[in-house]
Backbone bond lengths (Angstrom), bond angles and torsions (degrees), N, CA, C in turn:
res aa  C-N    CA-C-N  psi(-1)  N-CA   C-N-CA  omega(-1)  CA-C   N-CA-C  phi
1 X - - - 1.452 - - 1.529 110.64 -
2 X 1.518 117.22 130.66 1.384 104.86 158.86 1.464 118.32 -101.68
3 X 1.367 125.10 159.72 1.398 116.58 163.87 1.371 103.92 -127.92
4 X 1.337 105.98 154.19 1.382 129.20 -163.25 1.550 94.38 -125.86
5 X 1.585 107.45 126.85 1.863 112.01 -163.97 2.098 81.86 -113.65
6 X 1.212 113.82 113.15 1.644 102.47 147.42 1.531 127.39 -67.40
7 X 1.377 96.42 -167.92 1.435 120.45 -161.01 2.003 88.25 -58.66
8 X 1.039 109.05 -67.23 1.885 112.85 -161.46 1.852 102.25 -71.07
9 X 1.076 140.79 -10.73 1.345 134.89 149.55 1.329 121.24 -44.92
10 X 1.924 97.84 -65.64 1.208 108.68 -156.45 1.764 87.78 -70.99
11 X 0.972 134.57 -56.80 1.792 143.01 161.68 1.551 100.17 2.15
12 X 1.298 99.37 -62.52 1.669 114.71 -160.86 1.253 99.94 -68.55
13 X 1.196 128.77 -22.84 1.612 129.12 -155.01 1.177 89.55 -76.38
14 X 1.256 136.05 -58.16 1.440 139.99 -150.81 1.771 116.17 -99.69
15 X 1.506 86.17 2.66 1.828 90.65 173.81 1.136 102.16 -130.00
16 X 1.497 114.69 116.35 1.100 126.33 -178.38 1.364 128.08 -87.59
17 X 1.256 113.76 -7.05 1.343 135.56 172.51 1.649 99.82 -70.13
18 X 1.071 97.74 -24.06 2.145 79.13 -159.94 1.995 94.93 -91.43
19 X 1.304 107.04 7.10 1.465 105.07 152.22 1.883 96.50 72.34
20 X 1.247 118.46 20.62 1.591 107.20 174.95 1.825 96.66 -130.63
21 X 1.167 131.85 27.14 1.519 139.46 162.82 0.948 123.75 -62.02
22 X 1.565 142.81 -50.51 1.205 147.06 113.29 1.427 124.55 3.11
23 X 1.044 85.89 -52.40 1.987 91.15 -166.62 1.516 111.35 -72.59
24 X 1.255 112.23 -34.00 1.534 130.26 -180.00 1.033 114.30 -83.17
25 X 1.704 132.37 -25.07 1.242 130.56 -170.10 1.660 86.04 -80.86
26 X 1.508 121.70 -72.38 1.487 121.35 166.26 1.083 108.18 16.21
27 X 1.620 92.82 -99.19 1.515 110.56 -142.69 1.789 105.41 -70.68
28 X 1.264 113.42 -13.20 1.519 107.48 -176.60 1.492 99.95 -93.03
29 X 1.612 136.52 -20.92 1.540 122.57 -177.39 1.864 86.54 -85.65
30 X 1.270 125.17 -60.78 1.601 110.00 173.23 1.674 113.52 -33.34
31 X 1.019 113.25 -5.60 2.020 84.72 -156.99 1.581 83.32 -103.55
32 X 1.298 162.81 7.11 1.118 170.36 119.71 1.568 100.47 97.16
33 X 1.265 123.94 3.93 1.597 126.52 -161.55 1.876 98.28 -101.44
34 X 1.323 90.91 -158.04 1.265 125.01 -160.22 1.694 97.94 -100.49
35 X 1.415 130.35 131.69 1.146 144.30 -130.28 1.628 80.10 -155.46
36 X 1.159 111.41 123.31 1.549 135.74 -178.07 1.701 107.11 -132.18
37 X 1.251 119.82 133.26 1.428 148.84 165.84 1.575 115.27 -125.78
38 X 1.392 108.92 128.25 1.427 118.29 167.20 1.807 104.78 -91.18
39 X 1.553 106.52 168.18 1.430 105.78 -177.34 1.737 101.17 -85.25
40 X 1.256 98.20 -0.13 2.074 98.57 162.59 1.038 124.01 -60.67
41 X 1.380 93.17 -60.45 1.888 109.48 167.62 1.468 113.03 -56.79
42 X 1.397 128.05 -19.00 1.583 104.62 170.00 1.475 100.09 -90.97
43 X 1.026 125.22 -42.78 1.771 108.00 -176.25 1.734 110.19 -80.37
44 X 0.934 139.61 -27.65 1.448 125.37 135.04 1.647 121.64 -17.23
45 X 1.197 101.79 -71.31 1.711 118.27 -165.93 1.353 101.72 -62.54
46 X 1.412 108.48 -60.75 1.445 118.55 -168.31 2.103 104.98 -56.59
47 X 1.325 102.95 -60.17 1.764 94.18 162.90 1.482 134.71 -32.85
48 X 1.906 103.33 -63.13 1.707 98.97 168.47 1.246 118.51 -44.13
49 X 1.478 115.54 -54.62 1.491 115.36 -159.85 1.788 111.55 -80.40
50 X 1.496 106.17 6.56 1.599 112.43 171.18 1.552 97.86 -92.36
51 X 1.002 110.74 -32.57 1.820 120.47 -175.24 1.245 108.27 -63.77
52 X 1.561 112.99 -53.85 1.241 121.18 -155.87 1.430 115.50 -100.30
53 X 0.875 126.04 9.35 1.663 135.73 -153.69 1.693 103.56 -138.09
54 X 1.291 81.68 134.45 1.864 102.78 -171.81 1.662 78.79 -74.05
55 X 1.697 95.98 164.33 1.659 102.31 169.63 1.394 122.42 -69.21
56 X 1.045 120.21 -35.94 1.489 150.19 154.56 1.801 104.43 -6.76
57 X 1.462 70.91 -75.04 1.626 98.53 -174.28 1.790 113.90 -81.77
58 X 1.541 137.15 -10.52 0.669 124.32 -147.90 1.606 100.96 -102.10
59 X 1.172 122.69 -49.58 1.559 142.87 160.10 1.925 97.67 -24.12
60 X 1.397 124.63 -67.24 1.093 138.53 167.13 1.790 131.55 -37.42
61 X 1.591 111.53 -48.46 1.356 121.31 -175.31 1.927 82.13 -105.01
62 X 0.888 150.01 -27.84 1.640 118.58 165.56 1.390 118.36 -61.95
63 X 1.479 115.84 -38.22 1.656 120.16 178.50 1.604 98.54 -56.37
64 X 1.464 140.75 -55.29 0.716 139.70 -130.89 1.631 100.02 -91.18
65 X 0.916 106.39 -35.50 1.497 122.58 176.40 1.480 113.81 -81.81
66 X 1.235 118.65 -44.78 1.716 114.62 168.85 1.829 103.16 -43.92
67 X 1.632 89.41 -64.07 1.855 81.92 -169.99 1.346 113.75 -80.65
68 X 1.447 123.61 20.52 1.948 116.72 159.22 1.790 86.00 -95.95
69 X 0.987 122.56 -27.99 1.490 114.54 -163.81 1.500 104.51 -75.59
70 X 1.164 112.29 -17.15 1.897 121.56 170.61 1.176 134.06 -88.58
71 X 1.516 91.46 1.71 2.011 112.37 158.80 1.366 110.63 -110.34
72 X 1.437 112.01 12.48 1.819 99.58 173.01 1.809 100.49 -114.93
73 X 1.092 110.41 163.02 1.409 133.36 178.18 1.479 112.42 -69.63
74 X 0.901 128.73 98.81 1.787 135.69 176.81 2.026 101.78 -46.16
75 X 1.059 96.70 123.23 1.280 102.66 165.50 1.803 130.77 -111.46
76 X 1.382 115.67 75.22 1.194 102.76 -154.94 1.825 141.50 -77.18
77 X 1.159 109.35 150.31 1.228 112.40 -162.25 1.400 116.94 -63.79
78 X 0.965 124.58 80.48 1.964 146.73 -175.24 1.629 117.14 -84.10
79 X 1.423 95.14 141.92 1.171 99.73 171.19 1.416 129.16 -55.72
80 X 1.445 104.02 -28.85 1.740 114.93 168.10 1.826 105.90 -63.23
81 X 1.317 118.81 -44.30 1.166 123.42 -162.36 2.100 109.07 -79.36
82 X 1.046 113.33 -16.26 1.545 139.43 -163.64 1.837 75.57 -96.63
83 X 1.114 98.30 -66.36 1.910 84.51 -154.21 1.780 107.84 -68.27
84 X 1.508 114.20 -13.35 1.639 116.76 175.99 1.494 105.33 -65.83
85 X 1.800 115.72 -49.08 1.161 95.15 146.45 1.287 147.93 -28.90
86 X 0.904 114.53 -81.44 1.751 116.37 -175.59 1.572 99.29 -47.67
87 X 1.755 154.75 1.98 0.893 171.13 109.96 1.732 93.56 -6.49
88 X 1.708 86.81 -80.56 1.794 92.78 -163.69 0.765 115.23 -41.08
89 X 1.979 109.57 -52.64 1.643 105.44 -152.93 1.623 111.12 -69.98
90 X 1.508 110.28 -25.96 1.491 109.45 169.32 1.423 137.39 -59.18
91 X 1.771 98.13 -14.45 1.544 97.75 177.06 1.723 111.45 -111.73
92 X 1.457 117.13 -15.99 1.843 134.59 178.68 1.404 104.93 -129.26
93 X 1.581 97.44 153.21 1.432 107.01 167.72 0.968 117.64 -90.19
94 X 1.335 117.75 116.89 1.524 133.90 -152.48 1.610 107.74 -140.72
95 X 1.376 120.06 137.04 1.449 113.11 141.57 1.365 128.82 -62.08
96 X 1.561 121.41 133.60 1.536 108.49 151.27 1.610 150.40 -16.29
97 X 0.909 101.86 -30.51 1.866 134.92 -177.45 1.874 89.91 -77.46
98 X 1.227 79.58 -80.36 1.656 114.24 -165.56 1.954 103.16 -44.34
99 X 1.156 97.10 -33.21 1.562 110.69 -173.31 1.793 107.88 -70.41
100 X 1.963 96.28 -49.60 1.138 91.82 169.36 1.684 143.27 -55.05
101 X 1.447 90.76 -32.18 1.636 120.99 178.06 1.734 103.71 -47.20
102 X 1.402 107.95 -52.95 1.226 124.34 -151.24 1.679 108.01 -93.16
103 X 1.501 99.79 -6.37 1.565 100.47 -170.78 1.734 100.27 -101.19
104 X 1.748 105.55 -18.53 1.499 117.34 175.00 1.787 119.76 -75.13
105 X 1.200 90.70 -28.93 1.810 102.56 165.61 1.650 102.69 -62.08
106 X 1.041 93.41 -74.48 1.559 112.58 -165.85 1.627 93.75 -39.66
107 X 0.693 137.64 -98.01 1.678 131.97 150.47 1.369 124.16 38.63
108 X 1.605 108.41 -68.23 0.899 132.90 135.49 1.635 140.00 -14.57
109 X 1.376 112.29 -41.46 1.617 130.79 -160.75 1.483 123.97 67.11
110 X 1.181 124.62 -164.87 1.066 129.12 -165.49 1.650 126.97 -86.06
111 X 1.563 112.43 -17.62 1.078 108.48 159.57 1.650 126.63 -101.82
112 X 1.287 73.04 28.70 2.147 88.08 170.82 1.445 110.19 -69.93
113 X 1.340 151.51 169.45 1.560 162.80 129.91 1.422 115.51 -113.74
114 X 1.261 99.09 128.82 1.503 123.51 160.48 1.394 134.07 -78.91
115 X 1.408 101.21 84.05 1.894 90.73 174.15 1.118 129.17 -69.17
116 X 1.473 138.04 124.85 1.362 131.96 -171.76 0.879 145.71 -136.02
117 X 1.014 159.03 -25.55 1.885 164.38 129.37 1.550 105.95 111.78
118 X 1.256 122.31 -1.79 1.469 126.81 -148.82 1.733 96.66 -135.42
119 X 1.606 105.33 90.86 1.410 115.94 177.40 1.432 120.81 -37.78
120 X 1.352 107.72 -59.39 1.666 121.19 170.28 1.278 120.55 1.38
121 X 2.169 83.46 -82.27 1.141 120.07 -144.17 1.653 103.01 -84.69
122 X 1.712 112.59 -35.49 1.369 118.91 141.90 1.356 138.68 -6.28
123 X 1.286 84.95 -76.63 1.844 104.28 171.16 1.750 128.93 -56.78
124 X 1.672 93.95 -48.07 1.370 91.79 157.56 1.372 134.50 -67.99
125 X 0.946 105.15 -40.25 1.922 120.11 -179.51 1.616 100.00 -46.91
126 X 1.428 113.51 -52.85 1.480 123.37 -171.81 1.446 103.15 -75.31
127 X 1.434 127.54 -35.20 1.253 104.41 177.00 1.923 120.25 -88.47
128 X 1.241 119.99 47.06 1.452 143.56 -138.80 1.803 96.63 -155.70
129 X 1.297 101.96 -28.32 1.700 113.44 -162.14 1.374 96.80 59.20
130 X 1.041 113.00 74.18 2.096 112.77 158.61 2.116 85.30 -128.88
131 X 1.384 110.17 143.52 1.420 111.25 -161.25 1.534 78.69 -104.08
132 X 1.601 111.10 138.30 1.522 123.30 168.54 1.458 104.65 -130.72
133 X 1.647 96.55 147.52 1.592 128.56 166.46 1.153 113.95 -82.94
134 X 1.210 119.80 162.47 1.997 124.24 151.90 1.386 108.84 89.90
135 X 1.406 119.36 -43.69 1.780 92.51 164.82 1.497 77.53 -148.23
């Protein structure tokens, strides 16, 4: 199995306040597979947690996340993968972002998973048949 963590997982990982840190550490040391990141998900991730993060804290949850982000598989952002998008958004209501997320699973194949925090993007993914975690 691979799983593929988006932008608000990997987010969650490093904020412990939003009470889903736990849940992600879980299910990703259980899932024993192959752990995929697009370079979305680092400038995604890396933004929230500039937003959201005292300075204190911010120096701290980027280190921590650069080097979890150096045990996942780079998934890169391709012209094949850009136009599967424009796929999604034509068949779900989707964000752009969110489209991309879902076109990098798919990518993936069928025994890929989507972890996600992001109802939306959830909903679409599943109505696509891509199988998602997290909400």
């Amino acid at each position: 199995m691979t799983l593929y963590l988006d932008s608000s997982a990997w987010t969650s990982r490093y904020r412990p306040e939003e009470g889903r840190r736990d849940v992600i550490r879980a299910i990703v040391a259980s899932h024993r597979g192959v752990v995929v990141a697009s370079r979305l998900v680092e400038l995604e991730t890396e933004r929230a947690l500039r937003a959201r993060s005292s300075a204190v804290d911010l120096d701290m949850r980027l280190t921590e996340f650069r080097s979890d982000l150096a045990g996942a598989i780079d998934m890169p952002l391709t012209h094949e993968l850009v136009d599967d998008a424009f796929r999604v958004v034509r068949h779900v209501p989707v964000r752009s972002l969110d489209a991309l997320h879902i076109a990098a699973v798919r990518k993936l194949g069928r025994r890929a998973i989507l972890l996600t925090f992001d109802q939306r993007q959830a909903e679409a993914a599943r109505e696509l048949g891509v199988v998602v975690a997290g909400v």
